[in-house]
TIVO-2410 file (N, C-alpha, C; in nm, 3 decimals):
# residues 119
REC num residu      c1      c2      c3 atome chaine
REC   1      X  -3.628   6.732   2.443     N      A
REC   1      X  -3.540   6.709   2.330    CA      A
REC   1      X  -3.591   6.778   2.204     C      A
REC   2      X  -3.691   6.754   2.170     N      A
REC   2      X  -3.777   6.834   2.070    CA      A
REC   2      X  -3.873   6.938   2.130     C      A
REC   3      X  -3.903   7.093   2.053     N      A
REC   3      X  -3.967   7.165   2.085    CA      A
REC   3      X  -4.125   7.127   1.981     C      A
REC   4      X  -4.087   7.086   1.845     N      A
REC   4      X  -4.229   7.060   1.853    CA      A
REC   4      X  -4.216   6.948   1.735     C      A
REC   5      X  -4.359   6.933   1.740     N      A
REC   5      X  -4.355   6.815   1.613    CA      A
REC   5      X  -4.343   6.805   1.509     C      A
REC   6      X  -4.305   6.885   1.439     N      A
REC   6      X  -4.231   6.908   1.298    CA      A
REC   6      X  -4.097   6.906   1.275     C      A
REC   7      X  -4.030   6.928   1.396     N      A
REC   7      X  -3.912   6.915   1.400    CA      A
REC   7      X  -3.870   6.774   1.438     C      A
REC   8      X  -3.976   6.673   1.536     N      A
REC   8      X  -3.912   6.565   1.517    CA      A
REC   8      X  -3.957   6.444   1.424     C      A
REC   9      X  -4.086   6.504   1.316     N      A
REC   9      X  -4.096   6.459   1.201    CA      A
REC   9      X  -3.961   6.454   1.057     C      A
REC  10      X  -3.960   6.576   1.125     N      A
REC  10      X  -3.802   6.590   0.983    CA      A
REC  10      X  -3.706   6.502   1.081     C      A
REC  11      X  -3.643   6.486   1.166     N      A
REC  11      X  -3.565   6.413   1.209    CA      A
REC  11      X  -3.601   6.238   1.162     C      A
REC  12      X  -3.682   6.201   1.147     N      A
REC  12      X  -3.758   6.060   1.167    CA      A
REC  12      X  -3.781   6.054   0.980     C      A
REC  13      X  -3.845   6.146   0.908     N      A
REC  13      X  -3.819   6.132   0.828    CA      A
REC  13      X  -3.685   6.112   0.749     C      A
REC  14      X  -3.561   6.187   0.839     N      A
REC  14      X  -3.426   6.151   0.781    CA      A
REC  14      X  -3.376   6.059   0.839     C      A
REC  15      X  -3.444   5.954   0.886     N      A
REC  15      X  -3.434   5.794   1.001    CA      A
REC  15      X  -3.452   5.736   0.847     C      A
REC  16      X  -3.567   5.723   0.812     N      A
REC  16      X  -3.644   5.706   0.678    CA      A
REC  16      X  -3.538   5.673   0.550     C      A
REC  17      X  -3.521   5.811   0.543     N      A
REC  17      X  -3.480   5.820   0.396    CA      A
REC  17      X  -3.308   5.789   0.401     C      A
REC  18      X  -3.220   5.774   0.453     N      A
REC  18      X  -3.098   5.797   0.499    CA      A
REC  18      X  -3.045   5.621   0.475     C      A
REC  19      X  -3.187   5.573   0.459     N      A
REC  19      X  -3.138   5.408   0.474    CA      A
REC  19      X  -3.042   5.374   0.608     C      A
REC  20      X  -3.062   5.291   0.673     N      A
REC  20      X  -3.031   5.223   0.789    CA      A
REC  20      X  -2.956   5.111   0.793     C      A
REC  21      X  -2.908   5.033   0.820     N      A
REC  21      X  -2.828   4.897   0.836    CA      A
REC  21      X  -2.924   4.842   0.714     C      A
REC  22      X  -2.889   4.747   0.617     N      A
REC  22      X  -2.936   4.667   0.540    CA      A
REC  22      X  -2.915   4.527   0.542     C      A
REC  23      X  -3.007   4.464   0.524     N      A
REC  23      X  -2.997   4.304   0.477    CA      A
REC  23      X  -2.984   4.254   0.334     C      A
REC  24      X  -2.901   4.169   0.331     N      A
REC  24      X  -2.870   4.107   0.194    CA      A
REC  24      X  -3.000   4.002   0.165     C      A
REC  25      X  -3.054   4.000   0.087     N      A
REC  25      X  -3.154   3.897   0.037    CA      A
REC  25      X  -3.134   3.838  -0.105     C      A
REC  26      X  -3.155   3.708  -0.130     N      A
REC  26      X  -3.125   3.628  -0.237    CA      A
REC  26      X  -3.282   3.690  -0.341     C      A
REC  27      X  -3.309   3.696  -0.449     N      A
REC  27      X  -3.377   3.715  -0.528    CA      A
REC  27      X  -3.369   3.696  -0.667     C      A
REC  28      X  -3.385   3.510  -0.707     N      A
REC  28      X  -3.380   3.476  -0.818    CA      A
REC  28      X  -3.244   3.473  -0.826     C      A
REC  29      X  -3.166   3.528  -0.929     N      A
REC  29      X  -2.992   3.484  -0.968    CA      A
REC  29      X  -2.910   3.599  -0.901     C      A
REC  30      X  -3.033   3.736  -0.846     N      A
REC  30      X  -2.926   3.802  -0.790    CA      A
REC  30      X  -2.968   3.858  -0.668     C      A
REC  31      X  -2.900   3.931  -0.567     N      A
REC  31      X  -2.941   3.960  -0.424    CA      A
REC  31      X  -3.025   4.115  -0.450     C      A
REC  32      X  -3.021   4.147  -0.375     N      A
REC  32      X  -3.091   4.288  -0.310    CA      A
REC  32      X  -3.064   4.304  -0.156     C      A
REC  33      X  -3.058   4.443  -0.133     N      A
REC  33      X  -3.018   4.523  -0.015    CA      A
REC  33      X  -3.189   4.578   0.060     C      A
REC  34      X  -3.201   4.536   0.152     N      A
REC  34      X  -3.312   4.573   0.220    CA      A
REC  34      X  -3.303   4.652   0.356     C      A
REC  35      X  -3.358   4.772   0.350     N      A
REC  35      X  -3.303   4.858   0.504    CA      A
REC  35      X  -3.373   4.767   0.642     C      A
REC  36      X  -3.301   4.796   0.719     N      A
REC  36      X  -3.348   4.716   0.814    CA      A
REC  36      X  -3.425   4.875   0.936     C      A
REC  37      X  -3.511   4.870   0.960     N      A
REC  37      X  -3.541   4.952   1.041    CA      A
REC  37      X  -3.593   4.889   1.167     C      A
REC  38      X  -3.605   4.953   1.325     N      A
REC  38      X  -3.628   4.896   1.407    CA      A
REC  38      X  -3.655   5.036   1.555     C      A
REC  39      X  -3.716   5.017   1.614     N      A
REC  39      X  -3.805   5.088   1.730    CA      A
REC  39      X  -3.647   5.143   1.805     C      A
REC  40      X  -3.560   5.063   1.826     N      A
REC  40      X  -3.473   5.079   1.873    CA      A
REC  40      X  -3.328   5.210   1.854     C      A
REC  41      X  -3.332   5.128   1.701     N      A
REC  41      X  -3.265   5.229   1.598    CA      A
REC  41      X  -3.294   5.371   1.590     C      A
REC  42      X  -3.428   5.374   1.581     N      A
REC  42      X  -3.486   5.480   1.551    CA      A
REC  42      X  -3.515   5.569   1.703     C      A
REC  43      X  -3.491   5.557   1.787     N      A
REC  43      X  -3.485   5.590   1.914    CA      A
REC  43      X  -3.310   5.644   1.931     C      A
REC  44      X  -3.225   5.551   1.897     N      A
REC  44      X  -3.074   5.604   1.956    CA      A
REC  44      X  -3.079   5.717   1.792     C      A
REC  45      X  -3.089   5.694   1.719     N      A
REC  45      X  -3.112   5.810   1.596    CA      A
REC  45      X  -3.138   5.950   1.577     C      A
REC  46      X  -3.266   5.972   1.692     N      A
REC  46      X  -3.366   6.071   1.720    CA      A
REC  46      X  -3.277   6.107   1.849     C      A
REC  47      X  -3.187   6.023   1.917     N      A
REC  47      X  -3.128   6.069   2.022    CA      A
REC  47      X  -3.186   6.028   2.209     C      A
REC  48      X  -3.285   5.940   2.185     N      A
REC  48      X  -3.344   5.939   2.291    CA      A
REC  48      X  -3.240   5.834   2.398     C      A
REC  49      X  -3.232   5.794   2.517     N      A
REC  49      X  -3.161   5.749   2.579    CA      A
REC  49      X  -3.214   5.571   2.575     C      A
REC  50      X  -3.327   5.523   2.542     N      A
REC  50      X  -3.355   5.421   2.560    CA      A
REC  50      X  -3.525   5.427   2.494     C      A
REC  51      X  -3.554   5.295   2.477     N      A
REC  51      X  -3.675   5.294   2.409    CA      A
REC  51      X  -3.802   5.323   2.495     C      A
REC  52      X  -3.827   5.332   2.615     N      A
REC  52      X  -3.900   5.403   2.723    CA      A
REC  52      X  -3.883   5.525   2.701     C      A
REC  53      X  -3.794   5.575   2.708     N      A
REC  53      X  -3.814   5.776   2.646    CA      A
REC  53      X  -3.876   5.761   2.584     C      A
REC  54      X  -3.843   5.737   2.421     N      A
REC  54      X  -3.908   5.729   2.332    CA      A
REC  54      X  -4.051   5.705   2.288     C      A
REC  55      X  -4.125   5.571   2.360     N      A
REC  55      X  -4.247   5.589   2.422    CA      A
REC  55      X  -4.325   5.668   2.498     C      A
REC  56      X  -4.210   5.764   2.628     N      A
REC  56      X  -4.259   5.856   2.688    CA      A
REC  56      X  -4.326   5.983   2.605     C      A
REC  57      X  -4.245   5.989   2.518     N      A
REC  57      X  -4.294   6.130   2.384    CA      A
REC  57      X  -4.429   6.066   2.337     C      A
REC  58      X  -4.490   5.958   2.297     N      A
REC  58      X  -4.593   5.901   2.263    CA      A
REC  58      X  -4.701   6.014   2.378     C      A
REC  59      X  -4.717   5.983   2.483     N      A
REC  59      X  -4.796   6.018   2.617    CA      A
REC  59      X  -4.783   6.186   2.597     C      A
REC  60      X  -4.690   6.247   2.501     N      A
REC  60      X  -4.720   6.390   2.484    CA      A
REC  60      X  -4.809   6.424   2.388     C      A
REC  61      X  -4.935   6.486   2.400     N      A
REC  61      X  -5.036   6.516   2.349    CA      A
REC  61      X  -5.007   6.587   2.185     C      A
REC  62      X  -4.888   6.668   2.223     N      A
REC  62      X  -4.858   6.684   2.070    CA      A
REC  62      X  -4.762   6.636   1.991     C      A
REC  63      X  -4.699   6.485   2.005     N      A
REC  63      X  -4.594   6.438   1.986    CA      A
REC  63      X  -4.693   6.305   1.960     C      A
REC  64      X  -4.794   6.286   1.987     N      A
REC  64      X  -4.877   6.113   2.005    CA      A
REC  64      X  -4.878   6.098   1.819     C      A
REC  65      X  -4.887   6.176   1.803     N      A
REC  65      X  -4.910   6.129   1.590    CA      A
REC  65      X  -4.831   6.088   1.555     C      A
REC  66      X  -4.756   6.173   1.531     N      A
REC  66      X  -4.582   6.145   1.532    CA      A
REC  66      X  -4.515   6.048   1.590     C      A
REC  67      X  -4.540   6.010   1.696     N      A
REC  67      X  -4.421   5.900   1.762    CA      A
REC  67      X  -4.496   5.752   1.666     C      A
REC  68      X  -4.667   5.774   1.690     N      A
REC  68      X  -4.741   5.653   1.633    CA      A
REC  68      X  -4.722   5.637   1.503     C      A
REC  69      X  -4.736   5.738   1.412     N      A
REC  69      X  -4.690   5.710   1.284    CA      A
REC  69      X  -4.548   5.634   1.242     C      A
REC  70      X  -4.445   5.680   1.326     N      A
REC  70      X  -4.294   5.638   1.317    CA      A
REC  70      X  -4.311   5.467   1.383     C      A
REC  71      X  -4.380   5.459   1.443     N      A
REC  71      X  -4.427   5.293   1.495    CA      A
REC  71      X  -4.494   5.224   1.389     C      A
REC  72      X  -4.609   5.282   1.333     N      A
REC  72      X  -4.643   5.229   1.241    CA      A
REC  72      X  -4.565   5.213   1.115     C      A
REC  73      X  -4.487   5.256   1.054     N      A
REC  73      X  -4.422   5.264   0.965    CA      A
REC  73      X  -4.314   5.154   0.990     C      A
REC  74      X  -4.254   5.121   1.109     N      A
REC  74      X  -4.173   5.012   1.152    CA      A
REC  74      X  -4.232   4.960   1.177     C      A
REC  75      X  -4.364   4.939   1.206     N      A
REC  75      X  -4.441   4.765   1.220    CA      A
REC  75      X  -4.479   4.688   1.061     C      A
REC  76      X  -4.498   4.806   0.993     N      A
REC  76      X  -4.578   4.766   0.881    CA      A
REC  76      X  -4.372   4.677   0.780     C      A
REC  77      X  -4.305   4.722   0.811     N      A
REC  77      X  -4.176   4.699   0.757    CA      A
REC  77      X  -4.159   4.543   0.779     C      A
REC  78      X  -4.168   4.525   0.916     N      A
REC  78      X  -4.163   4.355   1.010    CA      A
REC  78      X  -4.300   4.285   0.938     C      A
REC  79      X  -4.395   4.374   0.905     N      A
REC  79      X  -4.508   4.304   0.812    CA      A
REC  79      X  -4.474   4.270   0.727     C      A
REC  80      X  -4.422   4.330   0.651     N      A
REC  80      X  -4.353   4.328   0.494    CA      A
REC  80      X  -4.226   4.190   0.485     C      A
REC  81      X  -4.160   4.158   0.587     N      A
REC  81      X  -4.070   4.060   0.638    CA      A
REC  81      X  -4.117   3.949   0.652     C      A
REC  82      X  -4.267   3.925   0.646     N      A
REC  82      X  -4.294   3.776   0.652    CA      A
REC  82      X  -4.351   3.750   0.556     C      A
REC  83      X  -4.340   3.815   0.471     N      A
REC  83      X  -4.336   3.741   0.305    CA      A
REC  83      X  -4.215   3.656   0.270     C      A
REC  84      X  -4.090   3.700   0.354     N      A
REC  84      X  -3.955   3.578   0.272    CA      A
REC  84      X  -3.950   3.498   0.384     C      A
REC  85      X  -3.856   3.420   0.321     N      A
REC  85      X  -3.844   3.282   0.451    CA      A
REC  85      X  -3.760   3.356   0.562     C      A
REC  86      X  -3.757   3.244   0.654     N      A
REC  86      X  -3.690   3.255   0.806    CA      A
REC  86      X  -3.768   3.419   0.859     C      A
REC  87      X  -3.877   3.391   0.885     N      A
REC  87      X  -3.967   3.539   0.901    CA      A
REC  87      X  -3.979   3.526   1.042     C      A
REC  88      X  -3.935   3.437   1.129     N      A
REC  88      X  -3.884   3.423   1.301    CA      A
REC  88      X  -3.867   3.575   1.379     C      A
REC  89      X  -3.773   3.625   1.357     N      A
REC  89      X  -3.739   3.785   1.417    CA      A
REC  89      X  -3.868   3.826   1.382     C      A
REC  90      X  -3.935   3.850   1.244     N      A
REC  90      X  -4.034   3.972   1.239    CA      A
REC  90      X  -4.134   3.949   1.300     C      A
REC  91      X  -4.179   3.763   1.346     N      A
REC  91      X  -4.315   3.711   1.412    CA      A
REC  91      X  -4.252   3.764   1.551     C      A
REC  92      X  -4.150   3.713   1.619     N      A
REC  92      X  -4.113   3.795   1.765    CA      A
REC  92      X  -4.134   3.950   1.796     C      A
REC  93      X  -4.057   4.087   1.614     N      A
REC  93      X  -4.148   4.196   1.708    CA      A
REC  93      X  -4.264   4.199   1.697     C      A
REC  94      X  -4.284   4.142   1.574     N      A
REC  94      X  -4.465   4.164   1.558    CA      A
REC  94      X  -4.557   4.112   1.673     C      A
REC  95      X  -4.520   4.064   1.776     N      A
REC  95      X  -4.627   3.988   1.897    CA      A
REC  95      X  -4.507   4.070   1.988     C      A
REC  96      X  -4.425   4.168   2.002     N      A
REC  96      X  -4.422   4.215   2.105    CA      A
REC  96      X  -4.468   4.394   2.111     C      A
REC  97      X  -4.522   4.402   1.976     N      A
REC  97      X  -4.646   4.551   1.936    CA      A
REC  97      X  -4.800   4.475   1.920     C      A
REC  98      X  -4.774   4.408   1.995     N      A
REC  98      X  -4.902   4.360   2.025    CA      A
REC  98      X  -4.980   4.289   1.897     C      A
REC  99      X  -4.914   4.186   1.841     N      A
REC  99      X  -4.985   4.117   1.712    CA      A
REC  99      X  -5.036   3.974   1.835     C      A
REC 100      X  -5.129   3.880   1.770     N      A
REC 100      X  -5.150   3.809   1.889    CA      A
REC 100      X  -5.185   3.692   1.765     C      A
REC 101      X  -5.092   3.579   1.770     N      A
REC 101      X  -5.115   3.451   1.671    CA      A
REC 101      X  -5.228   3.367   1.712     C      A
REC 102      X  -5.307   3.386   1.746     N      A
REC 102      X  -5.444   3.292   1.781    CA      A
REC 102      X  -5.603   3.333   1.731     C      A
REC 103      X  -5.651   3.250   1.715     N      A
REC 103      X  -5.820   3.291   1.655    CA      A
REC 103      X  -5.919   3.199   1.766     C      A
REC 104      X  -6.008   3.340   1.825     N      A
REC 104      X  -6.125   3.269   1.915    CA      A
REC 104      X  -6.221   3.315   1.802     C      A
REC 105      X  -6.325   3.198   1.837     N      A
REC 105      X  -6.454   3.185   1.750    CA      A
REC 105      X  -6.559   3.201   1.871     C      A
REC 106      X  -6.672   3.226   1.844     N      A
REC 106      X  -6.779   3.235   1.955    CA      A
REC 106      X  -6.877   3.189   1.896     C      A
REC 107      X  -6.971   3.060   1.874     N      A
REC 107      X  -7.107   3.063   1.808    CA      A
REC 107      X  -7.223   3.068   1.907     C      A
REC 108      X  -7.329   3.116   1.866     N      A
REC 108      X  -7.450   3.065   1.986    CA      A
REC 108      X  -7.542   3.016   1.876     C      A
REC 109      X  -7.620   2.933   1.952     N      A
REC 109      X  -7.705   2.827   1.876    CA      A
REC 109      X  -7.851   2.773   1.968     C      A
REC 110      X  -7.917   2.827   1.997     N      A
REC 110      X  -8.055   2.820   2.020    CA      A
REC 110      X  -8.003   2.833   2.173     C      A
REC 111      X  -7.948   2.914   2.208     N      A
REC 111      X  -7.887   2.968   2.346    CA      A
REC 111      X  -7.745   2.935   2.395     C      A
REC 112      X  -7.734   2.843   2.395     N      A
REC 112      X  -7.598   2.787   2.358    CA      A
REC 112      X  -7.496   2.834   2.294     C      A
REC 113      X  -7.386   2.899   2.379     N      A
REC 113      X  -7.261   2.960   2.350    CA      A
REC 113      X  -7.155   2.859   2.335     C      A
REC 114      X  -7.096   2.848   2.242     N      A
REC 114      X  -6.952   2.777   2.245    CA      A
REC 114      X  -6.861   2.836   2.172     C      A
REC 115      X  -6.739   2.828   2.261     N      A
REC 115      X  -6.618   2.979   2.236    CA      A
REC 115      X  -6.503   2.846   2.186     C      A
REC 116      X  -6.484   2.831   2.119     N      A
REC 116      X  -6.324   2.834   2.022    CA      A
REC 116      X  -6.233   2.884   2.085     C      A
REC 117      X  -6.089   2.834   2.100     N      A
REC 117      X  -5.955   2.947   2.133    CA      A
REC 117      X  -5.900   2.843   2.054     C      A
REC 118      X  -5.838   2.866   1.971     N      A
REC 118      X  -5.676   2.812   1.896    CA      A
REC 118      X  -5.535   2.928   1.901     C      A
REC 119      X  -5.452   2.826   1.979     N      A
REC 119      X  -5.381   2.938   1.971    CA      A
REC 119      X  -5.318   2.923   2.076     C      A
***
């Protein structure tokens, strides 16, 4: 689909800048418009057939920056989403890019290991 990675940087960058589906959000006496971006979106956008293509370009050695950066940039967005209320959707993708809601502790104490899991 792409010959190289600059070309599907400018594509992804105009994912970016082009604004995407928006959400209405309440803020004080008046709303605001927030783009909604998503792994998905940005896959039928770029043209790919399903979000497995799209990952498949990841596994290309000169496409791995690029696809990761465009991931990161939509994870960090679902980050940015659990600052307002009802933050439900962004905790679901965020633990399905691998965020993980639990804390293990490990102490040792005059040999004595004891491991913590909450979670």
């Amino acid at each position: 689909m792409f010959s190289d990675p600059d070309m599907l940087q400018e594509k992804i960058n105009e994912y970016f800048d082009t604004g995407r589906d928006t959400r209405t959000i309440a803020a004080g006496n008046s709303t605001i418009e927030i783009p909604i971006y998503t792994i998905c979106d940005l896959a039928y956008f770029l043209g790919f057939e399903s979000r497995t293509s799209f990952y498949d370009y990841e596994n290309k050695i000169e496409f791995m920056y690029t696809i990761k950066r465009a991931r990161l940039k939509i994870e960090s967005k679902y980050e940015q989403n659990l600052q307002f209320n009802n933050a439900t959707g962004s905790i679901f993708a965020l633990k399905n890019m691998g965020w993980i809601d639990k804390q293990d502790h490990e102490f040792n104490e005059a040999g004595i290991t004891i491991n913590l899991k909450h979670g």
